[in-house]
Phi, psi and omega in degrees: 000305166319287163348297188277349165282332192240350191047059182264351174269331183285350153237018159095050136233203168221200190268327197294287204312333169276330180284279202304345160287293189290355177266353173291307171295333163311297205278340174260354176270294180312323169294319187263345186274359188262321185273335140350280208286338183284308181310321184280008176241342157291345169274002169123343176322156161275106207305307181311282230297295180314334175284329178296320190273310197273310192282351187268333185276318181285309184308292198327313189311328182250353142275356192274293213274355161284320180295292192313290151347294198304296208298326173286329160291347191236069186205311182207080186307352160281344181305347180301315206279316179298329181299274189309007174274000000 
């Protein structure tokens, strides 16, 4: 169902491999909004204002590169292949 919803096999993947990316990326987002703020409130920050800055700046960041990725995929079904080069 996915697959075929995501076309991941016509693009050289599968569904384990895309669910172990995202919980890879879950678990490094979770790790920098708890160490960001600690480390950067020993430099005098303010701790909310950093947890705040840093989870709205990775979300953002990261939906801006799934819109830009999409729009270069349905543009040039090869970038994948230029990726891996």
């Amino acid at each position: 169902m996915l697959d075929k919803l995501f076309q991941l096999s016509e693009r050289g993947t599968t569904v384990k491999t895309e669910i172990l990316a995202g919980i890879t990326t879950f678990i490094t987002m979770a790790y920098i909004l708890f160490l960001a703020p600690n480390i950067l409130s020993l430099a005098g920050m303010d701790k909310d204002a950093v947890l705040i800055a840093t989870a709205l700046g990775g979300g953002l960041v990261t939906i801006a590169m799934g819109f830009v990725l999409a729009d270069l995929i349905k543009r040039n079904d090869n970038v994948l292949i230029q990726f891996e080069s």
